[in-house]
N, CA, C and O atoms as CSV, one atom per row, in Angstrom:
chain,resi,resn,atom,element,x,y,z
A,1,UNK,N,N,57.611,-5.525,-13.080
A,1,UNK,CA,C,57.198,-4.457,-12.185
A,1,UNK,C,C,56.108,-3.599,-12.830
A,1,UNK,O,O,55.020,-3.239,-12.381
A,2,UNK,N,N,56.655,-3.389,-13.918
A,2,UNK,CA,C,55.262,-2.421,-14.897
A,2,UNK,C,C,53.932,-3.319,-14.877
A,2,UNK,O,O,52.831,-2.871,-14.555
A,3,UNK,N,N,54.156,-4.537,-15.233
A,3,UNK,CA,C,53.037,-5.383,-15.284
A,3,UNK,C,C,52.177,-5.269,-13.702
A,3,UNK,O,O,50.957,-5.346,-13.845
A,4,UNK,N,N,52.490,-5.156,-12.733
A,4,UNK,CA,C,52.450,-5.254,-11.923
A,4,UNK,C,C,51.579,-4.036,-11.290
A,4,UNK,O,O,50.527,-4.164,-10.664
A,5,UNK,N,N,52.108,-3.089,-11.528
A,5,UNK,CA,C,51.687,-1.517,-11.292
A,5,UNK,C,C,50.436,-1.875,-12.266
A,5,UNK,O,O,49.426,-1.727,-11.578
A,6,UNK,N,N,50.255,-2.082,-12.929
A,6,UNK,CA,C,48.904,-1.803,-14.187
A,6,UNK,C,C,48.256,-2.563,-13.440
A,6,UNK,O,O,47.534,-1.804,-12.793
A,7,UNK,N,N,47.939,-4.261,-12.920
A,7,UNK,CA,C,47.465,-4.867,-12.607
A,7,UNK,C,C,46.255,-4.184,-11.256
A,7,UNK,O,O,45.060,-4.361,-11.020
A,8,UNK,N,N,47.696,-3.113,-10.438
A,8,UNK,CA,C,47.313,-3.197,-9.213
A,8,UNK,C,C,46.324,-1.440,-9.115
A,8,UNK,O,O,45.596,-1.099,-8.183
A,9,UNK,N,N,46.636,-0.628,-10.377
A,9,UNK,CA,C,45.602,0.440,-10.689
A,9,UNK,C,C,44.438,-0.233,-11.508
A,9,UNK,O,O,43.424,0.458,-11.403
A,10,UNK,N,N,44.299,-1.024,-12.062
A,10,UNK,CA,C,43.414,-1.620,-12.589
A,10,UNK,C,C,42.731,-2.259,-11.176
A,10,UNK,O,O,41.515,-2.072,-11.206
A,11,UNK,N,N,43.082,-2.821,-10.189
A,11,UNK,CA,C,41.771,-3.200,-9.461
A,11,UNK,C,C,41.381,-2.433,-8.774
A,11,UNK,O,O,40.188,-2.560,-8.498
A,12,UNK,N,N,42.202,-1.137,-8.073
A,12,UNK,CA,C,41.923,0.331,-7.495
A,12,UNK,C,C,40.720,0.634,-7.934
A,12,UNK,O,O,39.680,0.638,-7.275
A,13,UNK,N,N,40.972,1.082,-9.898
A,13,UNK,CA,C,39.748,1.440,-10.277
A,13,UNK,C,C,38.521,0.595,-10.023
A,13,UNK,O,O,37.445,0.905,-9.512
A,14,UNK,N,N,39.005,-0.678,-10.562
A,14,UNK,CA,C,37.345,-1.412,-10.090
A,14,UNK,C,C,36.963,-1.365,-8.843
A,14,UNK,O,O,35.860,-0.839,-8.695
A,15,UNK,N,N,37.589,-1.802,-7.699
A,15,UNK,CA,C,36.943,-1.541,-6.403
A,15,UNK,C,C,36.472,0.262,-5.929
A,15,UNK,O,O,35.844,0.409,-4.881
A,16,UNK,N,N,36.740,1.186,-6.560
A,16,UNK,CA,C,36.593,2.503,-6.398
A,16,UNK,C,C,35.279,2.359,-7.017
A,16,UNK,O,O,34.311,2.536,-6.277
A,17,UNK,N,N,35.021,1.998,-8.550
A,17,UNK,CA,C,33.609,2.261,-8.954
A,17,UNK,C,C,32.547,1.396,-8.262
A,17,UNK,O,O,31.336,1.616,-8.296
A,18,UNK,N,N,33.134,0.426,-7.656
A,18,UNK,CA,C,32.196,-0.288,-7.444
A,18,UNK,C,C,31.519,0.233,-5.804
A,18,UNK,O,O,30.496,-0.224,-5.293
A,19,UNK,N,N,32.546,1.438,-5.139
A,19,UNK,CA,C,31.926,1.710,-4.280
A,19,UNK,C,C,31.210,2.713,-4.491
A,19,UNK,O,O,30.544,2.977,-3.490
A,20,UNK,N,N,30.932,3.811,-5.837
A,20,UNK,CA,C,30.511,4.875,-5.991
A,20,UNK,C,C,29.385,4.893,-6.390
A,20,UNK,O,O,29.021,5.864,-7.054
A,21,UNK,N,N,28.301,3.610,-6.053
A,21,UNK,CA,C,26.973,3.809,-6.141
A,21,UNK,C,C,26.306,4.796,-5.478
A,21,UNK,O,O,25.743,4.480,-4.429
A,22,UNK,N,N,26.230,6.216,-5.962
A,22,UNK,CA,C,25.266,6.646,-5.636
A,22,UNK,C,C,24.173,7.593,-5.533
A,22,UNK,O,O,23.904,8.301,-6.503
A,23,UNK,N,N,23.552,7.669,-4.510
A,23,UNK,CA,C,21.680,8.585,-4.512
A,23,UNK,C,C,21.433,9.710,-4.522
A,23,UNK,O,O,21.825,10.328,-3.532
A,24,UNK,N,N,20.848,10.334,-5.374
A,24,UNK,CA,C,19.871,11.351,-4.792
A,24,UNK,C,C,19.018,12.306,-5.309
A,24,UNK,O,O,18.443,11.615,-6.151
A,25,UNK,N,N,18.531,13.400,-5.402
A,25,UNK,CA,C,17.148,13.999,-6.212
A,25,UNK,C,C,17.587,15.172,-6.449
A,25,UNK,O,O,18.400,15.824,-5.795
A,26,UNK,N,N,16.742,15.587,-7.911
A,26,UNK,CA,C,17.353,16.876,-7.818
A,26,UNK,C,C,15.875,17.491,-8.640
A,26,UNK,O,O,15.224,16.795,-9.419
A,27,UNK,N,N,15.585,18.681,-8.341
A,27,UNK,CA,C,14.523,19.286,-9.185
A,27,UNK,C,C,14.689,19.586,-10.581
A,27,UNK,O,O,15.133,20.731,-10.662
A,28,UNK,N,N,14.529,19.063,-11.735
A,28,UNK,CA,C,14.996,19.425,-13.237
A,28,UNK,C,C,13.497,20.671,-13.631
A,28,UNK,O,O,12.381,20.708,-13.113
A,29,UNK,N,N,14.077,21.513,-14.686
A,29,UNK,CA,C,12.913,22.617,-14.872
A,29,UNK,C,C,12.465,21.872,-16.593
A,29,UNK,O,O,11.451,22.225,-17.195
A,30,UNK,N,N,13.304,20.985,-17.055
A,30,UNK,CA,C,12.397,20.391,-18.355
A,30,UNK,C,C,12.167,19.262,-18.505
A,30,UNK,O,O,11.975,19.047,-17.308
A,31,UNK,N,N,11.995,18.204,-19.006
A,31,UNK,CA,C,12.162,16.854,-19.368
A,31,UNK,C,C,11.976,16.686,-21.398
A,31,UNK,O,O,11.852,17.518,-22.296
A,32,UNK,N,N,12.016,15.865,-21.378
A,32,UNK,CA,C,12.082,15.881,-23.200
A,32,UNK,C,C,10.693,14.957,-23.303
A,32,UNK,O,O,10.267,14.118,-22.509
A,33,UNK,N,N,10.190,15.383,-24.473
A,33,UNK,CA,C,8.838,15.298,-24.605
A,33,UNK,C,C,7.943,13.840,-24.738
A,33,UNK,O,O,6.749,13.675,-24.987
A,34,UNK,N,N,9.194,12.714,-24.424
A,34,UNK,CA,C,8.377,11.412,-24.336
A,34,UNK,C,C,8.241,11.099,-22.839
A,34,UNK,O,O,7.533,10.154,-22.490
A,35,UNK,N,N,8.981,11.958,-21.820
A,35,UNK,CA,C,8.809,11.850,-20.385
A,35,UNK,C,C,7.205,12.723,-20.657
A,35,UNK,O,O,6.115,12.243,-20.346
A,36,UNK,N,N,7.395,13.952,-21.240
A,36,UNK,CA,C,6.452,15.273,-20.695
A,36,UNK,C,C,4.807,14.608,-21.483
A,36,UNK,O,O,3.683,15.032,-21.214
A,37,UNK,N,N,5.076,13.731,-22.261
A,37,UNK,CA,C,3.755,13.152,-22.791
A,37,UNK,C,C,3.306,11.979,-21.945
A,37,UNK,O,O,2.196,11.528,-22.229
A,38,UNK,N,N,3.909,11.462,-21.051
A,38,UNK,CA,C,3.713,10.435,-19.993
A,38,UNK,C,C,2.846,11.309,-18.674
A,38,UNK,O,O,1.927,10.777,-18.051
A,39,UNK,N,N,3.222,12.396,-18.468
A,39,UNK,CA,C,2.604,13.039,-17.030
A,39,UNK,C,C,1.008,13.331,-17.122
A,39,UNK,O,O,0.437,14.014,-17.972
A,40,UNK,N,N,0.501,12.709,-16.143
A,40,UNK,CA,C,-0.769,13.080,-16.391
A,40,UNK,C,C,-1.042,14.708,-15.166
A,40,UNK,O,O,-0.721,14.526,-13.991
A,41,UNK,N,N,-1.441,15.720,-15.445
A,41,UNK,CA,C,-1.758,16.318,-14.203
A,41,UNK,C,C,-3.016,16.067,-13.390
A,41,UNK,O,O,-3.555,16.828,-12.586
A,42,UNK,N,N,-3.223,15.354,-13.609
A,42,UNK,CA,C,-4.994,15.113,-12.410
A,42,UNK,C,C,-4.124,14.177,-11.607
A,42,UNK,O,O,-4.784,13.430,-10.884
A,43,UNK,N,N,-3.022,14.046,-11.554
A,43,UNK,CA,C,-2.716,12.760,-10.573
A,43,UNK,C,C,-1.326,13.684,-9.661
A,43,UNK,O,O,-0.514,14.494,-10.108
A,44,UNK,N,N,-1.508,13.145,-8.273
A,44,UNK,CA,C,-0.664,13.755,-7.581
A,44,UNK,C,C,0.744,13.364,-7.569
A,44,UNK,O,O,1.697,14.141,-7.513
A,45,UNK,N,N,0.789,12.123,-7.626
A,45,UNK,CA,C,2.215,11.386,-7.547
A,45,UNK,C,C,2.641,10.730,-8.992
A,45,UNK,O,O,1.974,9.794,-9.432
A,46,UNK,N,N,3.483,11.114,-9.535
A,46,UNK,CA,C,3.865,10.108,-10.406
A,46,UNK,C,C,5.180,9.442,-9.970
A,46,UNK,O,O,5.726,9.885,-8.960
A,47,UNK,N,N,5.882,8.158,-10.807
A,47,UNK,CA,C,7.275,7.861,-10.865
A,47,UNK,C,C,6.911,7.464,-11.920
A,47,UNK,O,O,5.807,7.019,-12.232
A,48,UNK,N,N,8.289,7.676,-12.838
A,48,UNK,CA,C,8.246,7.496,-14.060
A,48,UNK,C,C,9.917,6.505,-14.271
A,48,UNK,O,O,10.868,7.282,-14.350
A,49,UNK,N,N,10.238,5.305,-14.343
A,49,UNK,CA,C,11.393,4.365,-14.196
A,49,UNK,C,C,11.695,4.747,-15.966
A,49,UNK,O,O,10.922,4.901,-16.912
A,50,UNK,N,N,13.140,4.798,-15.845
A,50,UNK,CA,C,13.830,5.216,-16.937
A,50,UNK,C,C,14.618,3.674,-17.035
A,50,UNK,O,O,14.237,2.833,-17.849
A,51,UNK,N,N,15.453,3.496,-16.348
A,51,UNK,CA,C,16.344,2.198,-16.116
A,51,UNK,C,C,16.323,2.104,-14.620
A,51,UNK,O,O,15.688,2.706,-13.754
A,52,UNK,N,N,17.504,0.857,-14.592
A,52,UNK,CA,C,17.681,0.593,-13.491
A,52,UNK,C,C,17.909,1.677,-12.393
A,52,UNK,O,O,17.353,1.633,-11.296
A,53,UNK,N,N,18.863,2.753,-12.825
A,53,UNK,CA,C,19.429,3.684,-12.114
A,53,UNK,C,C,18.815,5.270,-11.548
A,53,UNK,O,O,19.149,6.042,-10.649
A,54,UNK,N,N,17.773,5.261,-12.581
A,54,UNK,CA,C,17.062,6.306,-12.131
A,54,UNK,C,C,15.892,6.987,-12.916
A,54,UNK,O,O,15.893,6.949,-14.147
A,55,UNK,N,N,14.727,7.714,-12.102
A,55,UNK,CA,C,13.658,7.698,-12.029
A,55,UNK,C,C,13.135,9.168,-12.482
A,55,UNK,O,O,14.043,9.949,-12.763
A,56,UNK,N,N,11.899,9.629,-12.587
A,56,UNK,CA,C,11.575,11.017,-12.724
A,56,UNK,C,C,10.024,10.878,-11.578
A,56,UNK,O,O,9.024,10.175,-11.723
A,57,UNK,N,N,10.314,11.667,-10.690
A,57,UNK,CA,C,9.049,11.770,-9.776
A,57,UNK,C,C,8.557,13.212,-9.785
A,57,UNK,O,O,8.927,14.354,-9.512
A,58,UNK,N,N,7.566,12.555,-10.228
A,58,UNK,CA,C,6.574,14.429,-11.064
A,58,UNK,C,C,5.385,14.246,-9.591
A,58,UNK,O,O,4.584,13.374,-9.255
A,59,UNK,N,N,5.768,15.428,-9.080
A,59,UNK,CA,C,4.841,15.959,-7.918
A,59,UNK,C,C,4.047,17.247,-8.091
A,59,UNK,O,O,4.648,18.289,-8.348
A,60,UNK,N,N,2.401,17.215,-7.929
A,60,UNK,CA,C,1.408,17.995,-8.553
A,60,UNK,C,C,1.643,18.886,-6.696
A,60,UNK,O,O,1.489,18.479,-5.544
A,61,UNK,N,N,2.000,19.995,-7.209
A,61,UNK,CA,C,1.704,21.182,-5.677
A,61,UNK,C,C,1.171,22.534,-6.299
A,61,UNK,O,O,1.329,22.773,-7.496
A,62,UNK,N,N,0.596,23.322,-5.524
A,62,UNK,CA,C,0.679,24.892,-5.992
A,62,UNK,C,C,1.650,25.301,-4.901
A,62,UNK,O,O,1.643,26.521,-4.739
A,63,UNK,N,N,2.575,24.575,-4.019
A,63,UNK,CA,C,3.735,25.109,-3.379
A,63,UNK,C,C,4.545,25.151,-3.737
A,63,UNK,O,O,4.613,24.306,-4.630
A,64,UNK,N,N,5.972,26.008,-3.573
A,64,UNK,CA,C,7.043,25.089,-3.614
A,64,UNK,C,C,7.721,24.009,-2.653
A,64,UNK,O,O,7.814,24.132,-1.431
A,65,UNK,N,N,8.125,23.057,-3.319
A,65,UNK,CA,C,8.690,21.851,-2.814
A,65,UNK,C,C,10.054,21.665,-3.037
A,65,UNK,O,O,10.719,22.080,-3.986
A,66,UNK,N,N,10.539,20.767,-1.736
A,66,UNK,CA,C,11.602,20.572,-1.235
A,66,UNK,C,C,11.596,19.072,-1.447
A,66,UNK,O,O,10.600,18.441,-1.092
A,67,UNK,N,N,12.543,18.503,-1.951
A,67,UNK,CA,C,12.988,16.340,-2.155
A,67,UNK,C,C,14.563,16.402,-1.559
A,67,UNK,O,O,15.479,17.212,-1.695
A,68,UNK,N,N,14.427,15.277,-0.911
A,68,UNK,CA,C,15.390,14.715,-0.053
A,68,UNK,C,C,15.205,13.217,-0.381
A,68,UNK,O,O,14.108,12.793,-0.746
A,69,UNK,N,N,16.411,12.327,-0.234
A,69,UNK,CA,C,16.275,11.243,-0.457
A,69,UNK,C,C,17.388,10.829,0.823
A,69,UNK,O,O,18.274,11.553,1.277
A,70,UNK,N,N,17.076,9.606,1.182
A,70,UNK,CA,C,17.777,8.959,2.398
A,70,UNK,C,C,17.761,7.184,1.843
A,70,UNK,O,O,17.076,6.748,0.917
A,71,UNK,N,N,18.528,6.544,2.541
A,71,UNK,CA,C,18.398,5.093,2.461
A,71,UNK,C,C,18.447,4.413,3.849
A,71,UNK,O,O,19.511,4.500,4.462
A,72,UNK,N,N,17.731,3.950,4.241
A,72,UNK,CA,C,17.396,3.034,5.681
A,72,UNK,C,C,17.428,1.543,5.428
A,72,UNK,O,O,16.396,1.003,5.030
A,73,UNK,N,N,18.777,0.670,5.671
A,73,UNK,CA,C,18.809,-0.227,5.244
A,73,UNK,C,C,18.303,-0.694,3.866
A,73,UNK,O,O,18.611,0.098,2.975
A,74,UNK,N,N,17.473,-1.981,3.379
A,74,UNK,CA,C,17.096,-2.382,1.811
A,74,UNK,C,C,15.593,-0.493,1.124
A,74,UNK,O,O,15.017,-0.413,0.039
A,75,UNK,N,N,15.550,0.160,1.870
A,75,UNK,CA,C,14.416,1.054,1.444
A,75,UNK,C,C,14.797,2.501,1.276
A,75,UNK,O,O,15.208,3.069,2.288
A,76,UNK,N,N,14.717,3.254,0.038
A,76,UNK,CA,C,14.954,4.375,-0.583
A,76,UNK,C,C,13.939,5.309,0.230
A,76,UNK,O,O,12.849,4.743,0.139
A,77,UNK,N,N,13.827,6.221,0.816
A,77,UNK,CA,C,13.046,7.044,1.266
A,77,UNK,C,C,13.399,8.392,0.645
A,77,UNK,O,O,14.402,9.104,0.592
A,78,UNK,N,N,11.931,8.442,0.121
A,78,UNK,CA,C,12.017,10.445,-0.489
A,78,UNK,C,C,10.705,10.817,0.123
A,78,UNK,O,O,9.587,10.303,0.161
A,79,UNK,N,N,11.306,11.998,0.625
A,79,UNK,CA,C,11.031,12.965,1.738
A,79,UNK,C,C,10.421,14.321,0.501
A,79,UNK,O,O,11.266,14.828,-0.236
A,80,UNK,N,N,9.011,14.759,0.411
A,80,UNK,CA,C,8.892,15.787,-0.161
A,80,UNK,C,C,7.847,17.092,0.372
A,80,UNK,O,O,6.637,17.255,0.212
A,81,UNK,N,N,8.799,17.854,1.010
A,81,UNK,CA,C,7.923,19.148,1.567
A,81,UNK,C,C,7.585,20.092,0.989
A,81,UNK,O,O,8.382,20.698,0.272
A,82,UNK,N,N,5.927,20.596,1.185
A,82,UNK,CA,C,5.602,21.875,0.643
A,82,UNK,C,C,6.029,23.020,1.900
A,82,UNK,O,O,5.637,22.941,3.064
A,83,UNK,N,N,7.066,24.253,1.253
A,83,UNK,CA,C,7.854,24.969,2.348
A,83,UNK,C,C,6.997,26.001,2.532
A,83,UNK,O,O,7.328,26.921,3.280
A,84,UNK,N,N,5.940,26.007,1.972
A,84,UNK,CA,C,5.243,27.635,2.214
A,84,UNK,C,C,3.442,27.577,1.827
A,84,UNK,O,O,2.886,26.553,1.429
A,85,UNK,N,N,2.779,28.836,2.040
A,85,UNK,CA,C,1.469,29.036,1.801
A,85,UNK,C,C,1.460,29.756,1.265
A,85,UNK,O,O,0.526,30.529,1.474
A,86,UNK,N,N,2.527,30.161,0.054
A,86,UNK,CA,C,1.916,31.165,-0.891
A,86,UNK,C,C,2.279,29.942,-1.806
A,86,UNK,O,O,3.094,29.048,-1.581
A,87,UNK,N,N,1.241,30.181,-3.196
A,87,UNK,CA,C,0.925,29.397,-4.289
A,87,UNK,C,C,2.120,29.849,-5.123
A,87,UNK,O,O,2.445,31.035,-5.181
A,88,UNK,N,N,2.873,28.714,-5.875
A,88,UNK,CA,C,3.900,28.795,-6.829
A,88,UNK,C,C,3.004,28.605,-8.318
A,88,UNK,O,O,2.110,27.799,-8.574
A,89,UNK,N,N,3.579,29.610,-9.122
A,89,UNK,CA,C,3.030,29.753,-10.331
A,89,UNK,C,C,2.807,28.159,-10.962
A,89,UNK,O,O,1.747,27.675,-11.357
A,90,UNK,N,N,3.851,27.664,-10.931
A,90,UNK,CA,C,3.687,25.899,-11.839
A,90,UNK,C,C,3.631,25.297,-10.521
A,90,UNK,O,O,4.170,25.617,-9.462
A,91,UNK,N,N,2.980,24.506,-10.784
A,91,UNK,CA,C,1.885,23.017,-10.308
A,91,UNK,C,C,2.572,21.580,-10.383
A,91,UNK,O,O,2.270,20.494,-9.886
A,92,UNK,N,N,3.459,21.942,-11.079
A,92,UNK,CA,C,4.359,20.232,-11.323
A,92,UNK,C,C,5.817,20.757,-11.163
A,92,UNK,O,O,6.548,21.684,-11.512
A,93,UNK,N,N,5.804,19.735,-10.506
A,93,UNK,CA,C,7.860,19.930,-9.836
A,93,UNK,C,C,8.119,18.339,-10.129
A,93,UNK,O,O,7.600,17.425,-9.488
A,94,UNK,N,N,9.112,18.182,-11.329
A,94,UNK,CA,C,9.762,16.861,-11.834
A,94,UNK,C,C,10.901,17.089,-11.118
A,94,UNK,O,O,11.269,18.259,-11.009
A,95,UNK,N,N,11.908,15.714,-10.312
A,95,UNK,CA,C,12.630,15.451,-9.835
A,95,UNK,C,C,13.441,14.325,-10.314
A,95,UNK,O,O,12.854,13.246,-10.404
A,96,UNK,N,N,14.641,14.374,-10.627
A,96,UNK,CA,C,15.340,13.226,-11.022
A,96,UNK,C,C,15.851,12.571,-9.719
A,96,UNK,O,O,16.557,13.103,-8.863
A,97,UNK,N,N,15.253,11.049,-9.737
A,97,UNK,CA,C,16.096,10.372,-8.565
A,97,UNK,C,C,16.895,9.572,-9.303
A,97,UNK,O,O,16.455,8.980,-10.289
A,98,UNK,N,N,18.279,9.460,-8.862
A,98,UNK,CA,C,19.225,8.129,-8.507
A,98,UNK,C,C,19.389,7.879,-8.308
A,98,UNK,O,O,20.276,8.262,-7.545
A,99,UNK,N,N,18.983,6.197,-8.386
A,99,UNK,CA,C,19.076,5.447,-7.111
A,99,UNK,C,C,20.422,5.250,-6.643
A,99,UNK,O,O,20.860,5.560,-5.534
A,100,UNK,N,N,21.329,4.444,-8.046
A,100,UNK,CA,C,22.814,3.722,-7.805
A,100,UNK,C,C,22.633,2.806,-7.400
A,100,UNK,O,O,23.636,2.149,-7.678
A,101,UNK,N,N,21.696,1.957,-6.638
A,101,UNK,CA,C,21.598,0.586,-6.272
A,101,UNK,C,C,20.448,-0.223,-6.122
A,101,UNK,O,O,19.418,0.420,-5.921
A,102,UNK,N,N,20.322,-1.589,-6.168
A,102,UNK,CA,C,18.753,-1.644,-6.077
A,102,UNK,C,C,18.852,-1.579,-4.493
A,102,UNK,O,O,19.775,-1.684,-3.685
A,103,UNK,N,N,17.015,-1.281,-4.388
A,103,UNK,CA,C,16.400,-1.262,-3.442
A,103,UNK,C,C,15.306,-2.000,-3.471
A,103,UNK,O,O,14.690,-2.079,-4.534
A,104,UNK,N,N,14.660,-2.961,-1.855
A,104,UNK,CA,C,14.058,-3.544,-2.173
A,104,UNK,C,C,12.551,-2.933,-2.051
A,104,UNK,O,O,11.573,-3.422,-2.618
A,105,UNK,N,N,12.529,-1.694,-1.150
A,105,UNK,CA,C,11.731,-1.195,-1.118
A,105,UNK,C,C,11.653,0.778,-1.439
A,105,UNK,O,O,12.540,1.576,-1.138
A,106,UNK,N,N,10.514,1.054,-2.013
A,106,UNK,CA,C,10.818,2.636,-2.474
A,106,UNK,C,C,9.212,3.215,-1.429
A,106,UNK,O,O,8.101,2.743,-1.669
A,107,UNK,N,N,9.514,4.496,-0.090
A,107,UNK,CA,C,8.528,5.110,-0.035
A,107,UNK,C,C,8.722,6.385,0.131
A,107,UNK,O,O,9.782,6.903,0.483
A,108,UNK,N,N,7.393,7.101,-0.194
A,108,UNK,CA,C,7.552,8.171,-0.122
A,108,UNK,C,C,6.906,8.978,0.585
A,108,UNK,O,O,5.835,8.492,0.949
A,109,UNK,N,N,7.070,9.889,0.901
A,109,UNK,CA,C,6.403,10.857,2.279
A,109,UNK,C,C,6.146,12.357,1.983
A,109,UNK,O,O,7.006,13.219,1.801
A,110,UNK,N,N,4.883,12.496,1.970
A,110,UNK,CA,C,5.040,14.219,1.798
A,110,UNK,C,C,4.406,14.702,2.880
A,110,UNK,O,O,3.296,14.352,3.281
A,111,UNK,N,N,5.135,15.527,3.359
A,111,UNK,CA,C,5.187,16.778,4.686
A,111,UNK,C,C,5.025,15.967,5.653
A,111,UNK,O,O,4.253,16.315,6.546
A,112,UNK,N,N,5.639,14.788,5.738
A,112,UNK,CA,C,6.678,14.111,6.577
A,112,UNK,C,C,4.704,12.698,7.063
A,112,UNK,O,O,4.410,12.193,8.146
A,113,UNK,N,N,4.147,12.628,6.068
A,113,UNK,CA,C,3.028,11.686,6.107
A,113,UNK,C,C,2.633,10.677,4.761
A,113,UNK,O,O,1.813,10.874,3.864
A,114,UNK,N,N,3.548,9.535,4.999
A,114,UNK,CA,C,3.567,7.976,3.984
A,114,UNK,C,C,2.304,8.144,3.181
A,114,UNK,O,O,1.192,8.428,3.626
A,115,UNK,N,N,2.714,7.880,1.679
A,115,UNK,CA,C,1.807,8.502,0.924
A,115,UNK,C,C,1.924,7.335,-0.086
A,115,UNK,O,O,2.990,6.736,0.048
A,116,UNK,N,N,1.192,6.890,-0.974
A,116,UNK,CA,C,1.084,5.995,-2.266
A,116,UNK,C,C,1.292,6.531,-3.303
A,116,UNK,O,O,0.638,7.569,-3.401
A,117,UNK,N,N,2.034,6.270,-4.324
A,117,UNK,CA,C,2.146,6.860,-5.595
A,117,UNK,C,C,1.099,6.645,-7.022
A,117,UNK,O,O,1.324,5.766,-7.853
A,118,UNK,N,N,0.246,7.357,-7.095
A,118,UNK,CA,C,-0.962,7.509,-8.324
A,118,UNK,C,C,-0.330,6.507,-9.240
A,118,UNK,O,O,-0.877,5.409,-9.129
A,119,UNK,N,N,0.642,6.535,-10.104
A,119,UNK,CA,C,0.983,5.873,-10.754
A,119,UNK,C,C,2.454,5.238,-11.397
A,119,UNK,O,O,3.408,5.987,-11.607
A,120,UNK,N,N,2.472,4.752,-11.490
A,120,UNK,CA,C,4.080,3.910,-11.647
A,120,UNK,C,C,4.198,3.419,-13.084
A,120,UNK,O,O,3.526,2.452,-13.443
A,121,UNK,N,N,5.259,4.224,-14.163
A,121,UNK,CA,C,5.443,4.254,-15.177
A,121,UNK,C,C,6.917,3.463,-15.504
A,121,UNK,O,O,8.042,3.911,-15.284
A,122,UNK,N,N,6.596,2.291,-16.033
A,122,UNK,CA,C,8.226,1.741,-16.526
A,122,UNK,C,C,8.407,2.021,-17.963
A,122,UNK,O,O,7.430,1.980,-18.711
A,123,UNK,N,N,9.983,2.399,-18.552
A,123,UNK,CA,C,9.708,2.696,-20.194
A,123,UNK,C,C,10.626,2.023,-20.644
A,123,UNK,O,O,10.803,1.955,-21.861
């Protein structure tokens, strides 16, 4: 019976992690200095791939900005709005995304208009 009970929390846990893939963005105010030596500022979009699981997307605004992330079937969508017309002192807003799963496709949109990313950094 003991054997039994262990067996049957032991696959609980695995099927539990295996559903807890998951997404989403968050604004970080530092990064450590082999991310912060990667950013170029003349460029509007960066992604910067850490691993499989997640990313740093450095966005050049004098606004502040708003990131949202969604998933639409195989494609990660991040959503990034400038909320205002007064100028924010810093110019670069780094965002940590996680993905949690692959995707086959990643786009991104700012102020709700499909945009290309300047450059794409794997490390």
């Amino acid at each position: 019976m003991k054997k039994q009970l262990v067996v049957v929390l032991f696959a609980i846990l695995y099927l539990t992690s295996c559903d807890s893939q998951e997404y989403g963005i968050e604004e970080v105010d530092a990064v450590n200095d082999d991310i912060q030596s990667m950013i170029d500022p003349n460029l509007t979009l960066q992604l910067i791939s850490i691993d499989e699981d997640y990313y740093y997307v450095v966005f050049h605004s004098s606004l502040e900005v708003e990131a949202e992330v969604e998933i639409q079937e195989d494609t990660l969508l991040i959503q990034l709005t400038e909320l205002s017309d007064e100028a924010d002192l810093t110019n670069q807003h780094i965002f940590k995304l996680t993905t949690g799963q692959e995707h086959d496709t990643l786009e991104v949109f700012i102020n709700d208009e499909s945009t290309y990313i300047d450059e794409f950094i794997i490390m």
